[in-house]
C-alpha positions in Angstrom: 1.1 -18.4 -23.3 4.1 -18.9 -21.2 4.9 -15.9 -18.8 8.9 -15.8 -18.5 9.7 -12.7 -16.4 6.3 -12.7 -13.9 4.9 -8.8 -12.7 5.3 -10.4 -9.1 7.4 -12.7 -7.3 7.6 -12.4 -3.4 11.8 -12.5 -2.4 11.5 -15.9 -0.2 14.4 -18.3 0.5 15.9 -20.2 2.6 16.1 -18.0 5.5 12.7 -17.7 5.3 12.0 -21.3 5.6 14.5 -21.8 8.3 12.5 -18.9 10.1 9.1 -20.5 9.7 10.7 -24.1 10.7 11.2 -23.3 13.8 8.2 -21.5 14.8 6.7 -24.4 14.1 9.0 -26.8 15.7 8.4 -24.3 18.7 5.1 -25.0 19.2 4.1 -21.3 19.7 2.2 -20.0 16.7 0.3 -17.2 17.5 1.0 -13.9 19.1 4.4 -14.7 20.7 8.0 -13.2 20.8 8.4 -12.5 17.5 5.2 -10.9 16.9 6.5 -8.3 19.3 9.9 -8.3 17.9 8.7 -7.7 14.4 6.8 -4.6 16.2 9.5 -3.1 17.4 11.4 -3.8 14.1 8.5 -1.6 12.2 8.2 0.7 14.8 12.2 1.5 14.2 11.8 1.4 10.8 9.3 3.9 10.7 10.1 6.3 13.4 7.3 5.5 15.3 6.4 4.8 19.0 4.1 1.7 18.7 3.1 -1.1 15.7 0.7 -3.0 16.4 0.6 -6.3 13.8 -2.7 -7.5 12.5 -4.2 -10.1 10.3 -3.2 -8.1 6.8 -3.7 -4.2 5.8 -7.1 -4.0 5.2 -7.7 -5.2 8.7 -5.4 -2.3 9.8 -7.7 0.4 8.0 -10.7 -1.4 9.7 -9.3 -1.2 13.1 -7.6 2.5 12.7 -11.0 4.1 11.9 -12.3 2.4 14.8 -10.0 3.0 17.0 -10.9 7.0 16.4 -14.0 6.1 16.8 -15.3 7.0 13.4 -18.8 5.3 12.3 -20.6 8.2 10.6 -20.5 11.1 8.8 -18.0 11.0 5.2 -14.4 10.2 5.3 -12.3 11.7 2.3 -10.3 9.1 0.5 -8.6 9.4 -3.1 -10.1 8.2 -6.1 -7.5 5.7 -7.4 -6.6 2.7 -4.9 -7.4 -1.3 -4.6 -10.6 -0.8 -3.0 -10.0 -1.1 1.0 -10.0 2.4 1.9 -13.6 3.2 0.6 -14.5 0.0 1.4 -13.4 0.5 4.8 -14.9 3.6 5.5 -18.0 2.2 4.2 -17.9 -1.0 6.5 -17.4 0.9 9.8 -20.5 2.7 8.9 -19.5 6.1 7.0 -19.6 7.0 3.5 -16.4 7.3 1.5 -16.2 10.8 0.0 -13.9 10.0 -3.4 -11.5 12.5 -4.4 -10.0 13.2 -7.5 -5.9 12.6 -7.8 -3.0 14.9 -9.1 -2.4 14.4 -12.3 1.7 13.3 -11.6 1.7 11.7 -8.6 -1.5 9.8 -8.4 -1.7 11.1 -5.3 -4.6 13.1 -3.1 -3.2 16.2 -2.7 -3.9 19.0 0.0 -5.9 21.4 -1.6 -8.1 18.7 -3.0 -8.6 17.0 -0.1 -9.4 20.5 1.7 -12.3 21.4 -1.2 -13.8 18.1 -0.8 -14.3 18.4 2.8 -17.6 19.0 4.2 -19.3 19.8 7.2 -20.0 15.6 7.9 -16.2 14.8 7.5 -14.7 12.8 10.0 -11.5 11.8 8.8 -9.1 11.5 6.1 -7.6 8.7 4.1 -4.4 9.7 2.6 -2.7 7.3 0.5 0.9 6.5 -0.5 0.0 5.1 -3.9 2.7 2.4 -5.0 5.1 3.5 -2.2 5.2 6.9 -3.8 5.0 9.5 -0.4 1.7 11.7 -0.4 2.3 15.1 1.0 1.1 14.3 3.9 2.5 17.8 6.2 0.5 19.7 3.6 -2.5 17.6 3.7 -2.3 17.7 7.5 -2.1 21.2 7.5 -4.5 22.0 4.8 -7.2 19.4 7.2 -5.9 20.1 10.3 -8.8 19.7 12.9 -9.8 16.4 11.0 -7.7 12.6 12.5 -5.7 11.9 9.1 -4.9 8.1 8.4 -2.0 7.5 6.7 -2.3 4.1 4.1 1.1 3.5 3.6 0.6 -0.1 2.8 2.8 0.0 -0.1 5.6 2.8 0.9 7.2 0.9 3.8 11.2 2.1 3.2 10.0 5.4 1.2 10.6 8.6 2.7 9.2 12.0 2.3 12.2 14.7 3.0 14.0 12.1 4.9 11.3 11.3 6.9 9.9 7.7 6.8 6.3 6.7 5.2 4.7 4.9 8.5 5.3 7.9 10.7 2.8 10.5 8.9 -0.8 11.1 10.7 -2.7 9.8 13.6 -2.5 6.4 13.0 -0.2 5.0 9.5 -1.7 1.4 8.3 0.9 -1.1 6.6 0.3 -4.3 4.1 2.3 -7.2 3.7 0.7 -9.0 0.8 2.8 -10.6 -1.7 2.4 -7.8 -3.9 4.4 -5.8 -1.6 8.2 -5.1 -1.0 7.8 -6.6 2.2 5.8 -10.0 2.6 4.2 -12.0 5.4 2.0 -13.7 2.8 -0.3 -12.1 4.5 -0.4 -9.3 6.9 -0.3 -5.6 7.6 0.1 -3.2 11.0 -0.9 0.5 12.8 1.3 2.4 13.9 1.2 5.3 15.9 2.6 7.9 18.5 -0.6 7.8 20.4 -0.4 5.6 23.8 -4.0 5.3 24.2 -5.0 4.5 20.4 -2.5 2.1 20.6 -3.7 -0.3 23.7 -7.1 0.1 22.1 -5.8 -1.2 18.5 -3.9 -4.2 20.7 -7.5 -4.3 22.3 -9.3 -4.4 19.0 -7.2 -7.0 16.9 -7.7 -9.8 20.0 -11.2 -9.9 20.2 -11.8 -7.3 22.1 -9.8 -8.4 25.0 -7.6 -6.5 27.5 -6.1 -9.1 29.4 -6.6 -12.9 29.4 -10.6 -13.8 29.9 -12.0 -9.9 30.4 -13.2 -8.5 27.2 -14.3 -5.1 27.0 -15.6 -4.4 24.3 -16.5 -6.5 21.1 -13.7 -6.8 18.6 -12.5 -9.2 15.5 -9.7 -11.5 15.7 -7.1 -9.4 13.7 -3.9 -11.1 14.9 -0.7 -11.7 12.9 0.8 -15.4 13.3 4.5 -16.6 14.9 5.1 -17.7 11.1 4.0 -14.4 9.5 6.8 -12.4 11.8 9.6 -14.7 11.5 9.2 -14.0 7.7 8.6 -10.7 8.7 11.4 -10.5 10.5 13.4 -11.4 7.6 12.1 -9.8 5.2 12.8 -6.5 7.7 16.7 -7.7 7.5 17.0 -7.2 3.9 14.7 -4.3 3.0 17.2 -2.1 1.9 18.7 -4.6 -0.5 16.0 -5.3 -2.0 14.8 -1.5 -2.4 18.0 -0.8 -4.0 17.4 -3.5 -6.9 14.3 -2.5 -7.8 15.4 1.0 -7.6 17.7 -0.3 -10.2 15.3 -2.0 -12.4 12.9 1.0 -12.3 15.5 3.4 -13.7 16.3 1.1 -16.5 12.5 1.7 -17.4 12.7 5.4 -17.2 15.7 5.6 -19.0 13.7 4.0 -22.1 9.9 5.1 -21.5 10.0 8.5 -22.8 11.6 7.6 -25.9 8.3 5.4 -26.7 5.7 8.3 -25.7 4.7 6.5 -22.6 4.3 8.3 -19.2 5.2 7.2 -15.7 4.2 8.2 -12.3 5.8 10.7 -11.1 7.8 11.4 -7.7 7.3 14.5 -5.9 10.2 16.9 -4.6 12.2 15.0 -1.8 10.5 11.6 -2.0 12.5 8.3 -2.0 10.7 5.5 -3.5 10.8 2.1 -2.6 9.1 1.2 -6.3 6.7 -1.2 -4.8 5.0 -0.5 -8.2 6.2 0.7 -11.4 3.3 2.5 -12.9 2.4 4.0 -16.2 0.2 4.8 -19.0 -0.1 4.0 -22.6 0.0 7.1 -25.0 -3.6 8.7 -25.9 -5.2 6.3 -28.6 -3.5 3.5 -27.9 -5.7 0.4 -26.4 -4.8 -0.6 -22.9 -6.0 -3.7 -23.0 -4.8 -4.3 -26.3 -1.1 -3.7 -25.4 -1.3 -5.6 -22.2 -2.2 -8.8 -24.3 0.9 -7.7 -26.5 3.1 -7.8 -23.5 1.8 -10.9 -22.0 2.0 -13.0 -25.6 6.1 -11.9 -25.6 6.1 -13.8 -21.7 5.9 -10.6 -19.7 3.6 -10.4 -17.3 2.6 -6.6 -17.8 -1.0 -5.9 -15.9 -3.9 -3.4 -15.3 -2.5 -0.4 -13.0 -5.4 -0.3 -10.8 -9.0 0.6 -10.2 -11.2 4.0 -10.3 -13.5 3.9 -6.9 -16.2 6.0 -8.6 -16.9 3.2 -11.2 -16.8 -0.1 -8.9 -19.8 -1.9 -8.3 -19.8 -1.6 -4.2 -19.5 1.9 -5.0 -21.0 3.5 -8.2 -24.4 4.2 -6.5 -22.7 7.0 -4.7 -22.6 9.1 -8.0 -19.1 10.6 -7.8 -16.5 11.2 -10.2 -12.8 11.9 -10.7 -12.2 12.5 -14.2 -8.4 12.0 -13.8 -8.3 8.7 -11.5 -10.9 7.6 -14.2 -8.6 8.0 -17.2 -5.4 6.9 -15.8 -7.0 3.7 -14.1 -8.1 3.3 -17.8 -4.6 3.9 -19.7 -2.5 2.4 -16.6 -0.8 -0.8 -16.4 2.2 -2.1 -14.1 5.5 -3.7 -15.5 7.7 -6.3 -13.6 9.6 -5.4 -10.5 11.2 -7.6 -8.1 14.4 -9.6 -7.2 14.4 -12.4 -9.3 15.1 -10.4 -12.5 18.0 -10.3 -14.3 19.2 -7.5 -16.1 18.4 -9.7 -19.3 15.1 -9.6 -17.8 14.8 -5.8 -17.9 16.0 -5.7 -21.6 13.4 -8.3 -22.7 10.5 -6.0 -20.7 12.1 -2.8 -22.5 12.0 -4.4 -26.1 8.7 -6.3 -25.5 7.2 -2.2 -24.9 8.7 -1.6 -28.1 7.3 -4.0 -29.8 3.9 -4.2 -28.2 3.3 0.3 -28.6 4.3 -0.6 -32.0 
């Protein structure tokens, strides 16, 4: 089958190449100028004191929890995500305590997040699932002796109330994958408030080193290329433009969904949302994977939604549940959103749901 309107497409160009062109006709690849300018770029953008750029987001999980020197005990983390945060949390040596999601949002929510807590928690992952904001004053209030990570890796340009996703809890993690509004190819970032946490994060990502030959500790190689930022940089220069068309495609879809029974992800009370994702679920009886195939044989590249930690295979031997992750992971799938869509694009993904719930 031929896919004509793709659920993906990363907004490159030609300012992107130029970018990348001359980093490389530079000569300085790694860990220069505009490493630090993209910092200070995210840093701005999310109202934050420090970014520190690293090798991509998972990275910038790994390096938060280490950085609050968590390697034991359970850290909470909601049941519904690309599996990095549990993963994580199990890596540094601590076992991921999965919590269930509310039932709109997709979201952990506070008072979930509170009754899963134990005495062995040591932190909290709260996630900003597809760029949609968590509540993350409540959950820091409802938690608040406990260091609370924020994983915005999708939600870079959201806001919660006016206030920026990036600039919620000890330390906010970001992603630049394809998949997200805002590409290096690969890529992610911390940032924080916290002077100290951040020279230990710059300390982490480079080995382990504090200043040229003296290494204090050991640590990965976690840094973020000259090429990566110059895209970054970019990519930083036309966020809000690209925000605003996908905010655009997204209410197109919401304008049409409800007519065909199907249900979207909701946005809480004061959010923004940068529609990294544009989430949903097929109607009760209908097959999933059935109506994905649908999609796909009309040339739309409609796809699973995501995954349900308690049922993963790095994961399962824990024995947890979450009864509502588990059913929307299982009715969920994503639809198209970026830039290179026409509006003709958006008509031919509303009348292929038509036809494929049909």
């Amino acid at each position: 089958m031929t896919i004509r309107v793709p659920i993906a497409k990363p907004a490159l160009g030609a300012e992107e190449i130029a970018a990348v062109t001359r980093v490389l006709e530079s000569g300085m690849l790694i860990s220069g100028a505009l490493v630090q300018e993209f910092e200070q770029g995210l840093a701005e953008r999310c109202g934050r004191k420090h970014a520190i750029a690293v090798a991509n987001g998972t990275a910038a999980l790994e390096l938060a929890l280490r950085a609050l020197g968590i390697d034991s005990g359970e850290v909470l983390v909601p049941a519904m995500s690309w599996p990095s945060p549990a993963h994580v949390a199990a890596w540094v040596g601590a076992t991921p305590r999965l919590v269930d999601i509310d039932q709109g949002t997709w979201n952990g929510e506070a008072l979930g997040l509170a009754a899963a807590r134990s005495a062995d928690t040591t932190a909290v992952i709260a996630i900003d699932q597809f760029g949609v904001p968590a509540d993350q004053p409540a959950i820091a209030a409802a938690l608040p002796d406990l260091p609370i990570i924020e994983d915005a890796a999708c939600a870079i340009g959201s806001t919660l109330n006016g206030q920026p996703c990036g600039s919620f809890g000890v330390i906010s993690c970001l992603s630049f994958h394809p998949r997200k509004v805002l590409t290096t190819g690969e890529g992610g970032a911390c940032l924080t408030d916290d002077d100290a946490l951040a020279d230990r994060l710059r300390v982490f990502r480079n080995h382990g080193q504090i200043t040229p030959g003296v290494f204090v500790e050991p640590g990965p190689n976690a840094r973020l290329t000259e090429m990566q930022a110059a895209i970054g940089l970019v990519q930083l220069g036309r966020l809000d433009d690209m925000i605003s068309r996908r905010r655009e495609i997204c209410t197109a879809y919401r304008s049409a969904l409800p007519a065909l029974g199907i249900e979207f992800q909701q946005h809480p009370a004061g959010a923004a949302v940068n529609e990294q994702t544009f989430g949903a679920v097929v109607p009760a009886g209908v097959d999933r994977d059935a109506f994905v195939v649908a999609m796909q044989a009309q040339g739309i590249g409609a796809g699973i939604l995501s995954y349900a930690m308690t049922r993963i295979g790095s994961l399962v031997e824990l024995g947890q549940s979450a009864p509502i992750a588990e059913d929307i992971v299982d009715r969920g799938f994503a639809l198209p959103v970026h830039m290179a869509m026409s509006d003709e694009d958006v008509v031919a993904v509303v009348t292929a749901l038509a036809s494929a719930i049909g």
